[in-house]
Every structure is written in structure tokens, then in C-alpha cells.
PyMOL Python script that loads the backbone (N, CA, C, O; Angstrom):
from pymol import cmd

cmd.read_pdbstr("""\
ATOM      1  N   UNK A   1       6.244  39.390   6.422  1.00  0.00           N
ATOM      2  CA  UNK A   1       5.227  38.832   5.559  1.00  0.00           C
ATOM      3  C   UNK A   1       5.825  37.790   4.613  1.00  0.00           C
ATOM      4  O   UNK A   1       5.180  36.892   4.072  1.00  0.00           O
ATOM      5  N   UNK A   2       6.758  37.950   4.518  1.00  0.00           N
ATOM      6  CA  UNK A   2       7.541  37.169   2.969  1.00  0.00           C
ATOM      7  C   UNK A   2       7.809  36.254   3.988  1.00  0.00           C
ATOM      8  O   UNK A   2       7.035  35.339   3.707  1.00  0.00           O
ATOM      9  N   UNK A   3       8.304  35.979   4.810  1.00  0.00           N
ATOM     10  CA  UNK A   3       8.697  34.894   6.282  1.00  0.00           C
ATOM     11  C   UNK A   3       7.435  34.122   5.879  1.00  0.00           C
ATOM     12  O   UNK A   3       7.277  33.345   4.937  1.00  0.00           O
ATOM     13  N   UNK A   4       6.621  34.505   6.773  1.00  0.00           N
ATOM     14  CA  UNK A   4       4.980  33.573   6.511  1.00  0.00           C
ATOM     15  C   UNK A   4       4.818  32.574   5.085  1.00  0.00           C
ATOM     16  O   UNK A   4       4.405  31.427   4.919  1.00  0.00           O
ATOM     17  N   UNK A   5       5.275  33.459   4.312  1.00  0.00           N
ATOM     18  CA  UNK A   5       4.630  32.699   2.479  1.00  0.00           C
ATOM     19  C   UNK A   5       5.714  31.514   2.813  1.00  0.00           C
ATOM     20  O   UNK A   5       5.224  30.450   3.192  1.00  0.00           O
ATOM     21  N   UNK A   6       6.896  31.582   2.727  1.00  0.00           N
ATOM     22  CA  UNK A   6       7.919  30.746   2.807  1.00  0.00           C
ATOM     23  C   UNK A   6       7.586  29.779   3.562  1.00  0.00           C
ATOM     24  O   UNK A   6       7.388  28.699   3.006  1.00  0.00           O
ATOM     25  N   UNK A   7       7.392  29.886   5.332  1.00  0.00           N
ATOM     26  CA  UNK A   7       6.814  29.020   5.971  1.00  0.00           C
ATOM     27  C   UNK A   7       5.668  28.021   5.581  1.00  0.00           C
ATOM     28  O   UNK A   7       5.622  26.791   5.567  1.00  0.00           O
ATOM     29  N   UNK A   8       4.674  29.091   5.242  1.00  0.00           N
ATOM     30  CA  UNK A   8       3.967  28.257   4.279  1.00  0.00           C
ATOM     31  C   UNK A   8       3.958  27.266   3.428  1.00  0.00           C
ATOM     32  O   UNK A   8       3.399  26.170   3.421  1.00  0.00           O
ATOM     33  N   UNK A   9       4.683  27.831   2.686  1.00  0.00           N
ATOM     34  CA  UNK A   9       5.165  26.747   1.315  1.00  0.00           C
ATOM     35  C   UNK A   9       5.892  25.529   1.518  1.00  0.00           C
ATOM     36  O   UNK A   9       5.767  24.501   0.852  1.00  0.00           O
ATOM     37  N   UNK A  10       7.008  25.809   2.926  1.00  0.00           N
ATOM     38  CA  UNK A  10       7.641  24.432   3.430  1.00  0.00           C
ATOM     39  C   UNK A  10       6.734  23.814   3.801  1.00  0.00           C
ATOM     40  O   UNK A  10       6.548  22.741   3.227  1.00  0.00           O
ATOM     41  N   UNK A  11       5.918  24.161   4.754  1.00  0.00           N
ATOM     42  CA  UNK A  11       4.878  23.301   4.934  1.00  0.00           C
ATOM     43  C   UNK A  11       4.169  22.619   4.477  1.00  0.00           C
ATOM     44  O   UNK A  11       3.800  21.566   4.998  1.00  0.00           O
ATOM     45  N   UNK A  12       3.606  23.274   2.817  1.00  0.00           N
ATOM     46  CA  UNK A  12       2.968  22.657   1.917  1.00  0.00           C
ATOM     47  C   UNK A  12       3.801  21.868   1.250  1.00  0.00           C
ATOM     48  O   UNK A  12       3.361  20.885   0.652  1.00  0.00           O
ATOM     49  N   UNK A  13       4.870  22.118   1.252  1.00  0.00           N
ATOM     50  CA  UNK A  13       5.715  21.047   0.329  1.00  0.00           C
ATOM     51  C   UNK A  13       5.711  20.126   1.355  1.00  0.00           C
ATOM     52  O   UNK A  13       4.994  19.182   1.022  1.00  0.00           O
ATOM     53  N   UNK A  14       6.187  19.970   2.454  1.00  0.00           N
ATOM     54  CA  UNK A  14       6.059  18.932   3.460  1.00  0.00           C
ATOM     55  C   UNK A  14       5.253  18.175   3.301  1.00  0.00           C
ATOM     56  O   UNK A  14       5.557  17.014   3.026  1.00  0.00           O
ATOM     57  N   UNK A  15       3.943  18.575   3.421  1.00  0.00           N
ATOM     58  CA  UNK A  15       2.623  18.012   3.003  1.00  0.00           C
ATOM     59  C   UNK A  15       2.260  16.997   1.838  1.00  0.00           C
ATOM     60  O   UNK A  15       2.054  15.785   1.778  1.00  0.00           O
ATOM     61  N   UNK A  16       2.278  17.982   1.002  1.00  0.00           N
ATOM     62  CA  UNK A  16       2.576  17.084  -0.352  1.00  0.00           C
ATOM     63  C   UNK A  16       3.133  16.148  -0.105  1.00  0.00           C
ATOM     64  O   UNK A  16       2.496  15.172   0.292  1.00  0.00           O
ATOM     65  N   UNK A  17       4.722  16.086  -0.265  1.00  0.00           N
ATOM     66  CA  UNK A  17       5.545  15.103   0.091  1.00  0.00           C
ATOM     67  C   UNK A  17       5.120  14.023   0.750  1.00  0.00           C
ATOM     68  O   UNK A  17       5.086  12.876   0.303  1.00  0.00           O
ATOM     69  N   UNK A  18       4.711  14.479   2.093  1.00  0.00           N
ATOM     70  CA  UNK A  18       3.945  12.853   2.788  1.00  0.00           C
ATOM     71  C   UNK A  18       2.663  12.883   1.957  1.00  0.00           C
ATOM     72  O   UNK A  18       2.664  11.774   1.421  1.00  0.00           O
ATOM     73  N   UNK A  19       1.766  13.417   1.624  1.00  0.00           N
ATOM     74  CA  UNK A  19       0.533  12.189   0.626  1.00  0.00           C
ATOM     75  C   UNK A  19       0.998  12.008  -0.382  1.00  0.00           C
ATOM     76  O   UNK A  19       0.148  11.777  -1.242  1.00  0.00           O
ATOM     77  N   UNK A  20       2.521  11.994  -0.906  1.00  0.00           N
ATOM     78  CA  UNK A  20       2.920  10.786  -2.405  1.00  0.00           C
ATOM     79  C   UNK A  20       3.616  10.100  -1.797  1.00  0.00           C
ATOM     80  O   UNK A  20       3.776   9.070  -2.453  1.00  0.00           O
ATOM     81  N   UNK A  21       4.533  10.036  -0.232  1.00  0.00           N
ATOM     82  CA  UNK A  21       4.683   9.222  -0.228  1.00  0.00           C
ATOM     83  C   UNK A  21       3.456   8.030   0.286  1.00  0.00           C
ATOM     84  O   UNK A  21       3.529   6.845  -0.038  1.00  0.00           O
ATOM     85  N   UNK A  22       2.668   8.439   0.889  1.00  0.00           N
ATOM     86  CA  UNK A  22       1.863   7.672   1.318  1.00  0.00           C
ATOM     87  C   UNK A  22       0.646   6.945   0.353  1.00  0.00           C
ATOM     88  O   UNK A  22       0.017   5.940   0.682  1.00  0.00           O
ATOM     89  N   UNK A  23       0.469   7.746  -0.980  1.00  0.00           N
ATOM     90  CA  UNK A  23       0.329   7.284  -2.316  1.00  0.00           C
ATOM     91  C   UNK A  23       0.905   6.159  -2.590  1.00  0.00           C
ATOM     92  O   UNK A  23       0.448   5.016  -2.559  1.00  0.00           O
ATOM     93  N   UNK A  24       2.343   6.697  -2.968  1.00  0.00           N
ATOM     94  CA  UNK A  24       3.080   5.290  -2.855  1.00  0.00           C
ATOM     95  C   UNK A  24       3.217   4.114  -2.363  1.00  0.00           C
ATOM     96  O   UNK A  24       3.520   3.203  -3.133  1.00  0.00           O
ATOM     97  N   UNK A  25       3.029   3.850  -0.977  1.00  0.00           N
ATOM     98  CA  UNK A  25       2.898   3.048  -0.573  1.00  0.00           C
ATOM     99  C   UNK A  25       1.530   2.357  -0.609  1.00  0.00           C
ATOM    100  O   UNK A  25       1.413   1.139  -0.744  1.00  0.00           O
ATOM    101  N   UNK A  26       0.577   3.146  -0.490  1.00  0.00           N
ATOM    102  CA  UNK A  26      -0.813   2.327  -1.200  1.00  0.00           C
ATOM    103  C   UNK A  26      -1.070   1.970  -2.501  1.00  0.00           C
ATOM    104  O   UNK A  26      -2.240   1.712  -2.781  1.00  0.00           O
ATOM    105  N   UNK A  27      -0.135   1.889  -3.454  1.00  0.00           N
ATOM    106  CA  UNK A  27      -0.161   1.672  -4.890  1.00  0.00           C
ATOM    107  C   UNK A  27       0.870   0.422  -5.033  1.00  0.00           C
ATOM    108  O   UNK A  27       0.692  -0.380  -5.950  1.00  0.00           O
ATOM    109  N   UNK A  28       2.002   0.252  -4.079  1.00  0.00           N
ATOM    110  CA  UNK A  28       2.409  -0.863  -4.097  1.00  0.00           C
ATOM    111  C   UNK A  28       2.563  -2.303  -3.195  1.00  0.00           C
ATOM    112  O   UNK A  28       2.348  -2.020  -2.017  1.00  0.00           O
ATOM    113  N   UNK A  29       2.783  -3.362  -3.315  1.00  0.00           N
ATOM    114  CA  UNK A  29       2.685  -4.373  -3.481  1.00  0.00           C
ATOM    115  C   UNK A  29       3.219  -4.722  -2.087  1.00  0.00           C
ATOM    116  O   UNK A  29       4.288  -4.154  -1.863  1.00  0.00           O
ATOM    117  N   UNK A  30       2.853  -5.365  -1.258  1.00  0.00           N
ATOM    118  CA  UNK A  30       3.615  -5.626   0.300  1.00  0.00           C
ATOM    119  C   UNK A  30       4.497  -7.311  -0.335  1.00  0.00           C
ATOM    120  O   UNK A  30       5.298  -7.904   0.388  1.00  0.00           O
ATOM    121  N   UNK A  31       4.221  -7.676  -1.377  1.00  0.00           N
ATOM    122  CA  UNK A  31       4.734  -9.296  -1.569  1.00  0.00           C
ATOM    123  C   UNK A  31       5.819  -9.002  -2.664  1.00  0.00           C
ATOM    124  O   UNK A  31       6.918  -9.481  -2.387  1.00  0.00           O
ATOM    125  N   UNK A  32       5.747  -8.333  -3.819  1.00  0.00           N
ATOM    126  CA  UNK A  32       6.858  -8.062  -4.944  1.00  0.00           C
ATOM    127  C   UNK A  32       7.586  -6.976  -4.509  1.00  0.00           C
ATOM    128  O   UNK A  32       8.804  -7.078  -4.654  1.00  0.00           O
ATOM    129  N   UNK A  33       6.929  -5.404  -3.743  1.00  0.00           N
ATOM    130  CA  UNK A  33       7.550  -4.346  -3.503  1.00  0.00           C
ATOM    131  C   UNK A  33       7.481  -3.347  -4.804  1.00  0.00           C
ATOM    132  O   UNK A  33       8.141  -2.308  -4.825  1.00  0.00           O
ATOM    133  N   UNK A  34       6.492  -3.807  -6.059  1.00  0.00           N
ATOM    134  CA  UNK A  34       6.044  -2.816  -7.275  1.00  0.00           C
ATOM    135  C   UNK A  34       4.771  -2.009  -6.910  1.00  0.00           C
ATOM    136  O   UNK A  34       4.079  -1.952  -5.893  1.00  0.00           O
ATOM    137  N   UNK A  35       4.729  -1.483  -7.972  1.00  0.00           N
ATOM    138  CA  UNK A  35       3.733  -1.089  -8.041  1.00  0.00           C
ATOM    139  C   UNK A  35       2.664  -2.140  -8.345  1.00  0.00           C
ATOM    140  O   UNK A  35       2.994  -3.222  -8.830  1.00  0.00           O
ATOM    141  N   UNK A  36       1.251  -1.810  -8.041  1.00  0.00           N
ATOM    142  CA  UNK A  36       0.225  -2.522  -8.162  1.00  0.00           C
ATOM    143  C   UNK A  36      -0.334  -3.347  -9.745  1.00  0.00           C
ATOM    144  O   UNK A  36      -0.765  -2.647 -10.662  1.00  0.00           O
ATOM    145  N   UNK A  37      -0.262  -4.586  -9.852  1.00  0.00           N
ATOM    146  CA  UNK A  37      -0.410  -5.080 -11.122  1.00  0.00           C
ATOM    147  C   UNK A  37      -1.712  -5.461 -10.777  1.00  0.00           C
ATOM    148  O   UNK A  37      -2.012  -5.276  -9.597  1.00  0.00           O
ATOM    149  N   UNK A  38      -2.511  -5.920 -11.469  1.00  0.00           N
ATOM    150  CA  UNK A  38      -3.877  -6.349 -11.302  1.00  0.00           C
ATOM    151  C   UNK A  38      -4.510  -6.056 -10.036  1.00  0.00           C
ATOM    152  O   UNK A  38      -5.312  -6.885  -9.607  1.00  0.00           O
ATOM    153  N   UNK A  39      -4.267  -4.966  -9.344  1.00  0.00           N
ATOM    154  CA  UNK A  39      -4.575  -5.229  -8.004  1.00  0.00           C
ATOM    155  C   UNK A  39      -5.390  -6.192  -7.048  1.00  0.00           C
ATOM    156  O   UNK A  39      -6.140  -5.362  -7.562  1.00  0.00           O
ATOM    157  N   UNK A  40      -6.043  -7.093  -6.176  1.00  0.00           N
ATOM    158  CA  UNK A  40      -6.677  -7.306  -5.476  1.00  0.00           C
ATOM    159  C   UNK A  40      -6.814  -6.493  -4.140  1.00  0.00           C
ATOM    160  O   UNK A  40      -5.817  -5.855  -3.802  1.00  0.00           O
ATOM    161  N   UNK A  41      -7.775  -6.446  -3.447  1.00  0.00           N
ATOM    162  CA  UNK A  41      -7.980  -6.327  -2.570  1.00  0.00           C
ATOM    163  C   UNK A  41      -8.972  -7.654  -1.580  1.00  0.00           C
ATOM    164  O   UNK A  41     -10.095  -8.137  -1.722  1.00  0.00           O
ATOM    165  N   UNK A  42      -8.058  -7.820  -0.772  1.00  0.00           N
ATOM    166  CA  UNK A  42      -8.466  -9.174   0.622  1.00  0.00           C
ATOM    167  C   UNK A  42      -9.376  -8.638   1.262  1.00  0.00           C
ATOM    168  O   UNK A  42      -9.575  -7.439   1.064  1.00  0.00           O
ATOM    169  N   UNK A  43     -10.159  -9.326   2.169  1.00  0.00           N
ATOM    170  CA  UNK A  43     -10.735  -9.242   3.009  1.00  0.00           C
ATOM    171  C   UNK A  43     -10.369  -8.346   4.155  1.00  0.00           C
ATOM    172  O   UNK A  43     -11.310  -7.814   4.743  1.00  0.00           O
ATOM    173  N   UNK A  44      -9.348  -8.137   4.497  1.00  0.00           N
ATOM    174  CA  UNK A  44      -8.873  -7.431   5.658  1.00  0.00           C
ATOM    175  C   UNK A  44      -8.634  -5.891   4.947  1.00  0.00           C
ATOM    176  O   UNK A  44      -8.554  -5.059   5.851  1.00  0.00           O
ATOM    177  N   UNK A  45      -8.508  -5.318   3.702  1.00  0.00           N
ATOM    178  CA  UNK A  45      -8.250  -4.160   2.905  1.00  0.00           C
ATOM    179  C   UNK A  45      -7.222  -4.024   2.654  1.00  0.00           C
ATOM    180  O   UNK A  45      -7.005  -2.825   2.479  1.00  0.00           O
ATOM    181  N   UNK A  46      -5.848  -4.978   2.436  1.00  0.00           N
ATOM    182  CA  UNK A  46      -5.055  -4.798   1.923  1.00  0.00           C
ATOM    183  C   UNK A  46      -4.855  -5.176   0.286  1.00  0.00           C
ATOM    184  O   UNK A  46      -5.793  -5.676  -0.335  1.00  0.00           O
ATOM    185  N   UNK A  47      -3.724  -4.930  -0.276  1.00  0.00           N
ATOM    186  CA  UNK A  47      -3.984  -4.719  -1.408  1.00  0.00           C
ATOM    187  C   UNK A  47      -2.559  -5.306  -1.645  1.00  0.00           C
ATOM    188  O   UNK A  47      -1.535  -5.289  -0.962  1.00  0.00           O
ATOM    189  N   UNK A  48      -2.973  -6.011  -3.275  1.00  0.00           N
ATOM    190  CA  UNK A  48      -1.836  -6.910  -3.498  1.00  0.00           C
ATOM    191  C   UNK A  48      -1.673  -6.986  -4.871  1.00  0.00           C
ATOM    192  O   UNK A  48      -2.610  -6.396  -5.409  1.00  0.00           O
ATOM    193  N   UNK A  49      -0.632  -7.610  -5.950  1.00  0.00           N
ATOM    194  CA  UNK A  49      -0.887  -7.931  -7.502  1.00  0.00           C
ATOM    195  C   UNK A  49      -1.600  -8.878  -7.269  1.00  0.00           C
ATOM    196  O   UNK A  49      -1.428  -9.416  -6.175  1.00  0.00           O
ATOM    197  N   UNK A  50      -2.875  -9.554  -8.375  1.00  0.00           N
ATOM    198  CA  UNK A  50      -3.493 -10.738  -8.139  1.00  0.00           C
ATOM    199  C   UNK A  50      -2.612 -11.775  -8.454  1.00  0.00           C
ATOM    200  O   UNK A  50      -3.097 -12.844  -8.083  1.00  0.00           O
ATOM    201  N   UNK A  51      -1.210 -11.945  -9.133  1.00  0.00           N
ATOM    202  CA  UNK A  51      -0.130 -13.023  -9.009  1.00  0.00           C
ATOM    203  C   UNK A  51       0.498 -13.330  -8.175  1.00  0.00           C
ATOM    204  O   UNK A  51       0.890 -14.487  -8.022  1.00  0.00           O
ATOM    205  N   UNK A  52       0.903 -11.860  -7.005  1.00  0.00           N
ATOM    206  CA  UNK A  52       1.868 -12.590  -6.485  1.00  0.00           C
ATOM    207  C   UNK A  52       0.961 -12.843  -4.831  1.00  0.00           C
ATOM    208  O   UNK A  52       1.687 -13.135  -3.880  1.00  0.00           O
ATOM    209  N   UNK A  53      -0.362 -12.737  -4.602  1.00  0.00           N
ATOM    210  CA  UNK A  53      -1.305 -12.967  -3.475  1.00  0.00           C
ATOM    211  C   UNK A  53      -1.979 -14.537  -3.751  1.00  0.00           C
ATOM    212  O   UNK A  53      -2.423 -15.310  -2.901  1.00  0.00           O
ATOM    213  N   UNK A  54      -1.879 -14.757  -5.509  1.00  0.00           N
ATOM    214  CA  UNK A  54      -2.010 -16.162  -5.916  1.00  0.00           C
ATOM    215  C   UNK A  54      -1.042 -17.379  -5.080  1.00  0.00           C
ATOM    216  O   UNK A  54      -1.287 -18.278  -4.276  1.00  0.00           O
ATOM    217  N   UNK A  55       0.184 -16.843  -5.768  1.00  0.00           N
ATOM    218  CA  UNK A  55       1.516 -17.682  -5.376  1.00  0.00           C
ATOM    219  C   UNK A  55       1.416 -17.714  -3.909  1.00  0.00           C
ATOM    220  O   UNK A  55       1.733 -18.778  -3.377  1.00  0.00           O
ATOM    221  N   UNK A  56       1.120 -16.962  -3.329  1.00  0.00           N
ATOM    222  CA  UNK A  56       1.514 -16.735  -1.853  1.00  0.00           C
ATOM    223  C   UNK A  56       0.251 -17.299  -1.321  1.00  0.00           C
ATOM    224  O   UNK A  56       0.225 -17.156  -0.099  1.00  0.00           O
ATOM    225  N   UNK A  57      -0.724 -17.841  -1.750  1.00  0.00           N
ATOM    226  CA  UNK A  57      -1.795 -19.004  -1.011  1.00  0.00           C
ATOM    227  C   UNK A  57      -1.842 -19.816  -1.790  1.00  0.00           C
ATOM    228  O   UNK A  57      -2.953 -20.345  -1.759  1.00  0.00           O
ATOM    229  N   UNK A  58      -1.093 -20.308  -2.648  1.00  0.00           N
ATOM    230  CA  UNK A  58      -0.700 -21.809  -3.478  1.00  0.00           C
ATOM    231  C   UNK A  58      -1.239 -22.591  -2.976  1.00  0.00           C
ATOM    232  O   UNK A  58      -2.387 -23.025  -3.071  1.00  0.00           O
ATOM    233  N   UNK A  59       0.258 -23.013  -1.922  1.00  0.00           N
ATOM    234  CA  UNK A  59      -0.430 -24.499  -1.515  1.00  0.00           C
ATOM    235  C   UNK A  59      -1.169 -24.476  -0.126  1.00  0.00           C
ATOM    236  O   UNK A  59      -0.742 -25.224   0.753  1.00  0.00           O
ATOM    237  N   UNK A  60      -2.328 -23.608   0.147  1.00  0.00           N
ATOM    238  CA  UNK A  60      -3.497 -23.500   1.180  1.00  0.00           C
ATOM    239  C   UNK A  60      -4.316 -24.014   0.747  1.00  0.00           C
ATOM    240  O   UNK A  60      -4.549 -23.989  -0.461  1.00  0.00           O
ATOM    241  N   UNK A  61      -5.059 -24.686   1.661  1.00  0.00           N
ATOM    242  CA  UNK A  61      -6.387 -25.101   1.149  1.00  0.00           C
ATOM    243  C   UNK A  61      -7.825 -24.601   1.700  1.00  0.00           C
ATOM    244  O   UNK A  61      -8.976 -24.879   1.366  1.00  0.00           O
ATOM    245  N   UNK A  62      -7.317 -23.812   2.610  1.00  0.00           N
ATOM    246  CA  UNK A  62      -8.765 -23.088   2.990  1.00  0.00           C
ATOM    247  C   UNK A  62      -8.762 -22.295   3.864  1.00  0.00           C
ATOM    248  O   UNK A  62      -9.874 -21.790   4.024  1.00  0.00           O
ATOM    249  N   UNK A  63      -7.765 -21.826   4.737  1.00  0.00           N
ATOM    250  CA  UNK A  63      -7.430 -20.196   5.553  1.00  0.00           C
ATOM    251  C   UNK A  63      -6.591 -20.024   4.964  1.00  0.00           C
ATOM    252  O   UNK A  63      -5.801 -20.928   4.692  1.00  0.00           O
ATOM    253  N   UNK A  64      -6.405 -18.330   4.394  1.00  0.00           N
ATOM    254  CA  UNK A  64      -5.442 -18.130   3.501  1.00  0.00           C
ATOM    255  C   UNK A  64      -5.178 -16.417   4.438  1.00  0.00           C
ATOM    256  O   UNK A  64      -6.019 -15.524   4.539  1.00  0.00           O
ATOM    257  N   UNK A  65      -3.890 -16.419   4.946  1.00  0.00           N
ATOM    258  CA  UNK A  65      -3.514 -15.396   6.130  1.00  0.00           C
ATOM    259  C   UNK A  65      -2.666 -13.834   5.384  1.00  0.00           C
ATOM    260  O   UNK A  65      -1.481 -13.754   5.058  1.00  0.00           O
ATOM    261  N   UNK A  66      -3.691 -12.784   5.283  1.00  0.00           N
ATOM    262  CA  UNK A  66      -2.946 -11.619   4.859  1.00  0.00           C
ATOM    263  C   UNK A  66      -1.424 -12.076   5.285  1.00  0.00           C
ATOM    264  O   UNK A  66      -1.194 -12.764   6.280  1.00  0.00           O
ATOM    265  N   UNK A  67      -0.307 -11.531   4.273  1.00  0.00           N
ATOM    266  CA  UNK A  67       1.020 -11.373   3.962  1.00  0.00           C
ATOM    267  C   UNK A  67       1.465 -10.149   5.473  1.00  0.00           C
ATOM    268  O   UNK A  67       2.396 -10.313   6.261  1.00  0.00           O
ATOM    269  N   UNK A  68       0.558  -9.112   5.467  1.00  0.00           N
ATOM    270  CA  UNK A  68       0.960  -8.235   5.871  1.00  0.00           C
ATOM    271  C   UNK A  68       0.387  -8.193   7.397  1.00  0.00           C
ATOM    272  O   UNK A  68       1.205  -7.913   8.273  1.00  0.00           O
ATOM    273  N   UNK A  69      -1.121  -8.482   7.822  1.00  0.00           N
ATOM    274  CA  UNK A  69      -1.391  -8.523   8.989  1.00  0.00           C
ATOM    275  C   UNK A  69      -1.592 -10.033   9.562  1.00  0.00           C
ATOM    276  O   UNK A  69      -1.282 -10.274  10.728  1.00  0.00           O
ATOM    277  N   UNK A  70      -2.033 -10.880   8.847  1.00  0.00           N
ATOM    278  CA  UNK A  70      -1.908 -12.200   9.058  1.00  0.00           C
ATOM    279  C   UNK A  70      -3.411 -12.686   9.731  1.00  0.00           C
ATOM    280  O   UNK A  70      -3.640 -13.579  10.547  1.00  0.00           O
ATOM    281  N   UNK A  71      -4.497 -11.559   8.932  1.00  0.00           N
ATOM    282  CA  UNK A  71      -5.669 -11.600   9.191  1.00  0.00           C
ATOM    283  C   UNK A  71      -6.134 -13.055   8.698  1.00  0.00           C
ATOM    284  O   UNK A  71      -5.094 -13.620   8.359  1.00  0.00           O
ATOM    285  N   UNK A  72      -7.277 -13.965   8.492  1.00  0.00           N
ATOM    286  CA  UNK A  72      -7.441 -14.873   7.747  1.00  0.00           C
ATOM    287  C   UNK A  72      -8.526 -14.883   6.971  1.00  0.00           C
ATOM    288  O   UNK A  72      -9.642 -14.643   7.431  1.00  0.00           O
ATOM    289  N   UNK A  73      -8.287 -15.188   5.592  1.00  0.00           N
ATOM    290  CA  UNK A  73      -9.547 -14.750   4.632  1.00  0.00           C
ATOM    291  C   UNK A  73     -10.078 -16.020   4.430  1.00  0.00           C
ATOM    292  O   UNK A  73      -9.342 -16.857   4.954  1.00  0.00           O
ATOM    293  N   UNK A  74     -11.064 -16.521   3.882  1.00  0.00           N
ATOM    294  CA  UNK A  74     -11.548 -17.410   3.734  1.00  0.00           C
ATOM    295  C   UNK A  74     -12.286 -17.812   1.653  1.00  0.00           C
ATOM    296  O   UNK A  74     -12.877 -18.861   1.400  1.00  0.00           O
TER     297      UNK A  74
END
""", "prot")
cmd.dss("prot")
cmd.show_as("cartoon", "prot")
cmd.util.cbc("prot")
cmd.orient("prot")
């Protein structure tokens, strides 16, 4: 019985573990590698600081291509 709880608990810690890390990675930034500053979210559902998704369609003038999938927003 005490086997089982234990098993358990690795498991749940396992668990845990992957949804913060996977937290994590939806809280930060695919262009700086921080955490999320002003967030935006694009057209395609990724998610970015609104500075550094600025900088990174500067000099575009009218298809502007997710960082990460290379979807095109308009």
C-alpha cells in the first residue's frame, strides 16, 4: 500500500513538473527568451513582448511572418 502512495506521488510530481514547465514556456517570449512583457498575441496564437514582435516587423511593410511558425499576419 505505501508502494502505491509513493508511485503516486512520483507521478504527480512528474505531472506537475511538466505543466510548469509547459507554463513556462507559454509565458515566455520565442524573440528575447523572458518572460512575457506586454504580451501580444498574433494572428496565428503565438505570443510575444509587444517590443520585441515590434522590432522584429520594423522594416515590413505589409506581410509580417510569425518569428516562430512563419505564418503571415497581415
Amino acid at each position: 500500500m505505501a508502494e502505491t502512495s509513493l508511485l503516486e506521488a512520483g507521478a504527480s510530481a512528474a505531472s506537475t513538473a511538466a505543466a510548469l514547465e509547459n507554463l513556462q514556456v507559454e509565458a515566455s517570449c520565442s524573440v528575447c527568451l523572458e518572460y512575457l512583457k506586454e504580451p501580444v498575441i498574433i494572428e496565428c496564437g503565438h505570443n510575444f513582448c509587444k517590443a520585441c514582435i515590434t522590432r522584429w516587423w520594423e522594416d515590413l511593410e505589409r506581410d509580417f511572418p510569425c518569428p516562430v511558425c512563419r505564418k503571415t499576419s497581415r
